[in-house]
N, C-alpha and C positions, 0 to 999 in steps of 0.2 A: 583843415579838411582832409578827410581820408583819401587816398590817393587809392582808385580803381585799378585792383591787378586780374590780370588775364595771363592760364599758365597754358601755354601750348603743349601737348605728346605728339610729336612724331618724330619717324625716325628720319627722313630727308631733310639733309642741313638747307636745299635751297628751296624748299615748301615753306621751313620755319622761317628764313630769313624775310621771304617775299610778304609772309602772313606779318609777321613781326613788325615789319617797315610799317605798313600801311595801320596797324592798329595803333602803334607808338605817334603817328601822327597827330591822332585825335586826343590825346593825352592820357593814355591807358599805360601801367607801368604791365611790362611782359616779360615773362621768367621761359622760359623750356625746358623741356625733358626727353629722353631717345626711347626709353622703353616702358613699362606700363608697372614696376617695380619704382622703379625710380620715384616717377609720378604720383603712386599712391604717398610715398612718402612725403616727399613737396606738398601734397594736400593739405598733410597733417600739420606739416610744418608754415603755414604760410596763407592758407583758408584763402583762394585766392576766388574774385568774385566769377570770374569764369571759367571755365574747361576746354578746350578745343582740342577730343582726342580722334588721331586715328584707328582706322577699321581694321589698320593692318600694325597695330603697335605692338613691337614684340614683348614678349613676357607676358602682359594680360593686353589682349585685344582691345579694341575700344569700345566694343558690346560691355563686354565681361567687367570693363574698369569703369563703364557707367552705372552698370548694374550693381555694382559694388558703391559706389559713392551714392549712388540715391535708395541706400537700405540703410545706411551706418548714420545714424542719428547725429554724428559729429560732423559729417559730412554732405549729408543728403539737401543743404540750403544753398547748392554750389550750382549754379546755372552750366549746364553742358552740353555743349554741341560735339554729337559727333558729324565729321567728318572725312568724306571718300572720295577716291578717286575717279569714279562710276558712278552710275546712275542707275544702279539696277534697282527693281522695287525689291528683290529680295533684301538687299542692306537697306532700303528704307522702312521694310518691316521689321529688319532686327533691330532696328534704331531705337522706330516706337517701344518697341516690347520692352529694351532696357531702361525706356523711361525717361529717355532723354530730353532736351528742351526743344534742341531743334535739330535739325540733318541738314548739313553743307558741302554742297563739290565746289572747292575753290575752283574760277575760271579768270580771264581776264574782262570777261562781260560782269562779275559778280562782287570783285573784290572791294569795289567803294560802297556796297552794301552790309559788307562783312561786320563792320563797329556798329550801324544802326541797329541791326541782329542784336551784336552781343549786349548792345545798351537795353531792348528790348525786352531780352527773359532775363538781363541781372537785376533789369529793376523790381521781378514778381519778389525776389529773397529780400530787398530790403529792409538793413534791421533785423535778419536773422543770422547774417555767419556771424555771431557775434562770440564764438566759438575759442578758447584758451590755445595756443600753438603747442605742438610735442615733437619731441622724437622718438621714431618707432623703427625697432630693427628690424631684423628676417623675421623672427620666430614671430614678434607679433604681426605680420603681414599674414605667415600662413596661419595664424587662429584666426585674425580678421576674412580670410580666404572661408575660411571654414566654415568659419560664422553662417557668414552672408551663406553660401551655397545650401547648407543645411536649412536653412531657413527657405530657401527658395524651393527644395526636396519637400519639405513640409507643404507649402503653399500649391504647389504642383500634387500632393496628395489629396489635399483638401478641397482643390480647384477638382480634380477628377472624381471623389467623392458626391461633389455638390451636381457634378455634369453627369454620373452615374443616374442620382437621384432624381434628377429632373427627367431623364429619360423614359423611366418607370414605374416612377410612382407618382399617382393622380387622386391621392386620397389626402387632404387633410393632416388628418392623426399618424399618418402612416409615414409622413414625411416630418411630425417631427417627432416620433420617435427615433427615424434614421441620424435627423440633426442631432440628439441628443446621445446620437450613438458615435458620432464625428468630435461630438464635445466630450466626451469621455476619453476617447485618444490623443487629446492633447493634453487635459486636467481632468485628476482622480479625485472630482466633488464626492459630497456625500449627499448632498440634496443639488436639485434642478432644477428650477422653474421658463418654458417658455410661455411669455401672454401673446396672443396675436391680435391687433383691430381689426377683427373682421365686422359683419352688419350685427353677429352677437359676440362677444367677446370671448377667444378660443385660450381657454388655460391647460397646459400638459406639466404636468410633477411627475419627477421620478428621483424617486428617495429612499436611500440604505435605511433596513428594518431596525437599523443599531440609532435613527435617528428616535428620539421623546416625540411625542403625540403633540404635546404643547406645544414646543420649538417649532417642528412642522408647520402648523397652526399660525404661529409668530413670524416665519418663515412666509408664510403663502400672503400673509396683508400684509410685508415690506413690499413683497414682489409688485401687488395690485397697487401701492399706494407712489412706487417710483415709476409703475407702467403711468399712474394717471400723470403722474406730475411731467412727463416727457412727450404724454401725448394728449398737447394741450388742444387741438382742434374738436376733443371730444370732450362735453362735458357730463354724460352722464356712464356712469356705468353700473350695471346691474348685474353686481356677480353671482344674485343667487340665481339669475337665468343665464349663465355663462356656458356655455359646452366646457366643459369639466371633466379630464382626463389623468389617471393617474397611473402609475406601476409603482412596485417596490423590487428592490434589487435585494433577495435573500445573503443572508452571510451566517457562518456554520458560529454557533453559539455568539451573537451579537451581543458585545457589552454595550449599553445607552450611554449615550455621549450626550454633549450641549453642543452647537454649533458657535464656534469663535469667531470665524472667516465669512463675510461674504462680499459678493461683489456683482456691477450689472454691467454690460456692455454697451457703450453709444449705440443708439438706433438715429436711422434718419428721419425724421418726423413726416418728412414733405413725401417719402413715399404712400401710396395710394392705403397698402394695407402692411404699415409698420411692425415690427415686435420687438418683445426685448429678450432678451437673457440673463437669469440672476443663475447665479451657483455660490453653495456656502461649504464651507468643510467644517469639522470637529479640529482639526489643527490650526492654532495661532499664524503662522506663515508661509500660506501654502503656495502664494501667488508670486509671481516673479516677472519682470518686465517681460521676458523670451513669450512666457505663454500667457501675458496679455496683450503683446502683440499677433500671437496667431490665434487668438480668440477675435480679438475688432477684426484680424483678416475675414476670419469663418463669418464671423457676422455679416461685413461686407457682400462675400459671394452668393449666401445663401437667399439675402434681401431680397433679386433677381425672378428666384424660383420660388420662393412663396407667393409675388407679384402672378408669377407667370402661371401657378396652378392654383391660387383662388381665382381669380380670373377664368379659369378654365371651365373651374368645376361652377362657379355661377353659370355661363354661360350654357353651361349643357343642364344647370337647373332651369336657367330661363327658357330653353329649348323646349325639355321635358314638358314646361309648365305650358308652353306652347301649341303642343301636339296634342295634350290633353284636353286643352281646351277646344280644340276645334276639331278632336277627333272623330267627334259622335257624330257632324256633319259632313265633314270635309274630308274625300280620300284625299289616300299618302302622296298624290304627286302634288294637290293644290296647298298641302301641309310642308310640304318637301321646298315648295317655292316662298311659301313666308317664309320659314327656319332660314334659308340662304338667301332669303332678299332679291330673289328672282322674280321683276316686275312683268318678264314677259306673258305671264300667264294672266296677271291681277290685274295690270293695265295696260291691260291693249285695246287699240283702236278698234273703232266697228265691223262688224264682219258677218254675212250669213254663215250659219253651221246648222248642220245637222242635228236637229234635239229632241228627241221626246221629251216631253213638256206635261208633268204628274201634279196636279190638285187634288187634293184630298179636303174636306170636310166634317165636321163632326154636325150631324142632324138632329136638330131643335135643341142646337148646345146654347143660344137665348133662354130660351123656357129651362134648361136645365139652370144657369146662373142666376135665375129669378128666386129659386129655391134652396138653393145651398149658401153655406158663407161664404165670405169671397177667400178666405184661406184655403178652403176645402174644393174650392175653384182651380187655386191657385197649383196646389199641390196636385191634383189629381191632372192640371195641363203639364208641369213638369215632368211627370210620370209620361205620358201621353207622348210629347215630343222627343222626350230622350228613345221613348222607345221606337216611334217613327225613325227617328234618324238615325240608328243602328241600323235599321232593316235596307233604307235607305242607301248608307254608306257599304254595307255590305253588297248589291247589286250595282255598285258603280258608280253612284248618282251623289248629285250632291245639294244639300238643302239652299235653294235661293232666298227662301223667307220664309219668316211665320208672319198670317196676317189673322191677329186674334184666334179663333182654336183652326184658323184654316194653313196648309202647307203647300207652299209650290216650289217642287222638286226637279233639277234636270237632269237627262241623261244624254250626253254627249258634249257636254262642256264645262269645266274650261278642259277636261280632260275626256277624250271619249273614246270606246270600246264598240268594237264587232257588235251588231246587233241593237242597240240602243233602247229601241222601243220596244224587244223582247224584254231586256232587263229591264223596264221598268215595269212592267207584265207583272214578269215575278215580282216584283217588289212590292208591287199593287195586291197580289194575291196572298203573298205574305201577312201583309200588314191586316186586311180583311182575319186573317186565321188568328193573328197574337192580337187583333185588340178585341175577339170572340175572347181573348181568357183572361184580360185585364179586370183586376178588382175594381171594379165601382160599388163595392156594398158602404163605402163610407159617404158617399153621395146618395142625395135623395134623386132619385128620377120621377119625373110626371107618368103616371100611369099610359096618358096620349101622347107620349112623346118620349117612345124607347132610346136607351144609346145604339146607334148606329152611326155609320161613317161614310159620304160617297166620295170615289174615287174614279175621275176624269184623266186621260189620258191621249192626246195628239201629237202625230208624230213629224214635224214639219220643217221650214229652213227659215226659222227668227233670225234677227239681227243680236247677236252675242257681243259684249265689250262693257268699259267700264264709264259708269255713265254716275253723273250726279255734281255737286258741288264743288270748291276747293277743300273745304271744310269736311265734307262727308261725299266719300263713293264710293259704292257695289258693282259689283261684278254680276253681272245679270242677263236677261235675255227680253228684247219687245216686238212688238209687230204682233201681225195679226193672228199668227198661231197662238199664240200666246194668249188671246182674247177670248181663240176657238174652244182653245182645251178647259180653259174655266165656266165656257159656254157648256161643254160638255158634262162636267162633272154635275152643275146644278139642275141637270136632264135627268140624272138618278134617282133624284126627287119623284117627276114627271112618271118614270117607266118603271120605278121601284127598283133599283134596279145597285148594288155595292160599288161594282166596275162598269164604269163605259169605256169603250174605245175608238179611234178613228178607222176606215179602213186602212190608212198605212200605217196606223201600228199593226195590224190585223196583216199586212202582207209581210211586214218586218218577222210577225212571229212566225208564219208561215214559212220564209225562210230560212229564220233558224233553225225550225225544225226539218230542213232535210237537207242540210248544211251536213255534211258525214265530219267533216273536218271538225266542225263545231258541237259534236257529239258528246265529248268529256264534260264540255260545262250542261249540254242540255239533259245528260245524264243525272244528276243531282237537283233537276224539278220535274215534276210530273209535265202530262201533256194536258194542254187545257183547252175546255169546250167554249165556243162561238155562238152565240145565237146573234142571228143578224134581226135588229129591231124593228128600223127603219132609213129612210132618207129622211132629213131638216133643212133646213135655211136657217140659222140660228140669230139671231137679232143681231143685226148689222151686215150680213151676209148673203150675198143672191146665190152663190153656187152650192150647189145640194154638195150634202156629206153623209154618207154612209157611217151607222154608229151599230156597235156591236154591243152588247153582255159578255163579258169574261167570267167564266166562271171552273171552277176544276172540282167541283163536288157530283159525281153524276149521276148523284140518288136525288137533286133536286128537282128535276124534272124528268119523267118519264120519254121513252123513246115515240110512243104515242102521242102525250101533247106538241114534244117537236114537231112532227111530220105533221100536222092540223097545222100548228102555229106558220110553219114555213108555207105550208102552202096557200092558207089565209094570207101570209103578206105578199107573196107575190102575188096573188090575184088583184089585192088593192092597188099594189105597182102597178100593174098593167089598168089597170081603173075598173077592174068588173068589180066594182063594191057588194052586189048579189050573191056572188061566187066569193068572195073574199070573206060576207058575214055569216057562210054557212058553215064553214070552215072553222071560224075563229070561234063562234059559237061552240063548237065542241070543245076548244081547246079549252073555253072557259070552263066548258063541266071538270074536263079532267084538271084545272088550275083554277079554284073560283078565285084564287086573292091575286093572281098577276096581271099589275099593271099595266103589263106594256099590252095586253090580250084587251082588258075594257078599254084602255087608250084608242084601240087601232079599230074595236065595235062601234065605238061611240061616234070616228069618225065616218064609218061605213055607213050607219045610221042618216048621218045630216048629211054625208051626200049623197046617198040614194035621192034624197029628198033636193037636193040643190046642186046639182053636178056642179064640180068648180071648174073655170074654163080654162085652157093650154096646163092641160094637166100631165104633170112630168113626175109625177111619183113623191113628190116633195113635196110639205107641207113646211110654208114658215113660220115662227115661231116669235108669236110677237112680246114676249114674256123672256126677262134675262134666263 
């Protein structure tokens, strides 16, 4: 049986003794050495299963004499503790760095732990220092010296290369061009291939003009056929839809060569988004152990940053795709809290808030689908909605539903602004002017039943929060505003009427408009006209509400029919229905098609004739 040696470095004869004693107990054979010269040599000579060197061992430190034994292939299967006096984390990070097994401050609390240790990391080498014994003098210590350091100069370039790289560049292609530009300074290939697994398979070649068209060719299906073979988790792959990148690297009058040489780099399979590296040359022996070990290094580091910026650049695709998708409805702050996973907006508990609360309508869009196909349906409500919810999203508001060709809109939640019910105002009046220029000539319309749209507007304090199943839930608003405003909108019907509004939207706009502060935004919409219709009780409702006509065209009605119409309904307010139908009578000459004018005769009429009793100006409304 092999007899287990442990070679102690230090330069203290009663460090070594003490240490010596205790590990010779457990039947370990122990050698020593005073300076870090000596030691390297004893390595060579003698492959001993352990290392115990100090931090402070002259000639090469015990950093510098680990970091030398775990690079030298004759040497690196040799378990080695460094060893210090101290306890600082700075020598426990030079510890790791050199790569050592373990880090030990001999104590007298520790010392019967010490052979468990060394039993410990000598058992990972088992069966590998299986290694021939030599003697090495000075001069081969300093090329050995040299070696190692140079190689470590190299890695430290290449290590800051790959940290450059990552820092900034966030493209794809652009990073491996750079890699490609890292693999060129350690090996003068003539062709290059990297493959990447991404979701489509990403190939970059860059290859001397002095390279054959065929070779190339021959060259590019080894590269695809050892990427499949390595990356077995995938089985299909489809190069002709591959993202496919190449360059050529001009040379001053190129003679064509054959390629003799090639070779591929280990990749690690089990990362998420692997690659590989092939490179060929036109010379028979271009390759040499030195720079295929700092190629598997490069490969190593760079594994990291391709991980770390496809990853990225998906992420800000799935973002983008994100934003897109819910931009036409959703302003940037409730878009801003999906992308970041910020629940406090999307699911929050119940709450009154302040909302204007927008329905809109498409009028006798039934009879309209009874006539068209349902593609021509179909296409012409996409059109329809996208273009609501631009107008929409542009004044603030953000779409809570589509219910068949109808939309209910809110303004003041989950995000809300100055003003609320004025912006949906505008938004209202908007929408009225862009869907006057929307093409419908591919639809048939009913001759009795033109396109038009009504739009209801209340402006109140629902209950806001996120409401519905485990499975499925919206962010929405209920209660009884909510009930009013849809109440409203299908009153347009009744009064003929594009916009209706509550009176607190109607005091909301009024504020805005003499709001000085609030002058910049009310600058960029006109001023809009009012006409007060009436008071209702809306079905389910006892308390009267005041409902307006919005409108901002002021060629539609004359300053004449106004001053009749107002003063016909207030006369009906006050109940003299006599005085109220001589009035509106007028209004009707100067307006024979307005509705809200025969609405408010026709009542004047049947109560002349049947006064209604505790009459309060309000009529209810027993019809949704």
């Amino acid at each position: 049986m092999k007899t287990k040696k442990v070679l102690i470095a230090y330069d203290s004869d009663i460090i070594t003794r003490l240490l010596k004693s205790f590990i010779e107990e457990e039947g370990w054979e122990v050698d020593s050495c005073k300076d870090g010269i000596e030691t390297l040599k004893e390595l060579y000579r003698t492959h001993p299963d352990c290392l115990i060197a100090s931090t402070e061992l002259p000639g090469i430190n015990g950093y510098n004499l680990t970091h030398i034994v775990k690079t030298i292939d004759e040497l690196k299967n040799t378990a080695v503790i460094i060893s210090s006096s101290g306890q600082e984390n700075d020598e426990r990070f030079w510890a790791d760095n050199a790569k050592c097994d373990a880090f030990y401050v001999p104590s007298s609390e520790n010392l019967n732990t010490l052979t468990t240790l060394i039993e410990k990391i000598s058992s990972r080498y088992n069966n590998k220092n299986n290694v021939p014994s030599k003697e090495i003098d000075e001069a081969e210590i300093i090329q050995i010296i040299t070696t190692t350091f140079s190689g470590e100069l190299s890695e430290l370039y290449m290590i800051r290369e790959a940290f450059n790289t990552e820092n900034y560049v966030w493209d794809l292609e652009h990073l491996l061009s750079q890699l490609a530009r890292s693999i060129s300074n350690i090996y003068n290939y003539d062709v290059l291939g990297i493959i990447v697994n991404e979701d489509r398979v990403d190939e970059y070649y860059d290859r001397s003009d002095s390279i054959l068209k065929n070779d190339f060719q021959d060259f590019r299906t080894i590269c695809q056929t050892d990427f499949a073979k390595r990356i077995s988790s995938r089985t299909d792959y489809n190069w002709i839809n591959s993202n496919y990148s190449e360059s050529v690297i001009e040379q001053f009058n190129p003679k064509k060569e054959k390629l003799k040489n090639y070779n591929i780099f280990p990749v690690d399979s089990s990362k998420k988004y692997p690659f590989t590296i092939h490179v060929a040359t036109t010379a028979s022996n271009a390759m040499n152990t030195m720079t295929q070990k700092r190629l598997d290094f490069l490969t190593d580091i760079y594994s990291p940053v391709f991980e770390k910026i496809i990853t990225y650049n998906k992420s800000i695709s799935t973002e983008h795709k994100i934003r897109n998708a819910f931009s036409r409805f959703l302003p940037p702050k409730v878009i801003e809290s999906i992308v970041e996973g910020d629940t406090s907006i999307t699911s929050s508990i119940g709450e009154q808030r302040k909302v204007a609360i927008l329905m809109a309508d498409i009028r006798g869009f039934t009879e309209i689908t009874e006539v068209n196909d349902p593609e021509k349906v179909v296409t012409f409500l996409n059109q329809y909605f996208s273009l609501m919810g631009n107008i929409i999203k542009k004044h603030g508001g953000t779409i809570d539903k589509f219910m068949g060709d109808a939309i209910m809109a809110l303004f003041g939640v989950p995000e809300s602004y100055k003003y609320n019910g004025y912006r949906a105002a505008n938004a209202a009046a908007e929408m009225i002017r862009e869907i006057e220029k929307m093409d419908t000539s591919f639809l048939t319309i009913p001759d009795n039943c033109p396109f038009h749209v009504g739009i209801g507007i209340h402006y109140g304090l629902p209950i806001a929060g996120t409401i519905g199943s485990e499975d499925k839930k919206e962010y929405t608003v209920i209660g009884d505003d909510v009930n009013l405003s849809s109440r409203i909108q299908d009153l347009t019907k009744l009064y003929g009427t594009s916009i209706l509004i509550t009176d607190a939207v109607k005091k909301d706009i009024e504020d805005a408009e003499t709001d000085i502060e609030f002058g910049r935004y009310l600058a960029k919409h006109e001023h809009y006209n009012l006409r007060y219709l009436d008071n209702v009780k809306v079905k389910g409702k006892s308390i009267p509400v005041q409902i307006f006509e919005l409108y901002s065209n002021d060629d539609i009605y004359s300053n004449n029919f106004i001053e009749n119409f107002s003063k016909g309904l207030y006369q009906y307010l006050a109940g003299n229905f006599n005085g109220a139908q001589d009035y509106l009578r007028i209004a009707k000459v100067l307006a024979p098609k307005d509705k809200a004018t025969i609405v408010l005769l026709e009542r004047c009429k049947k109560f002349i004739k049947a006064r209604p009793q505790n009459w309060d100006g309000a009529v209810t409304l027993t019809t949704k």
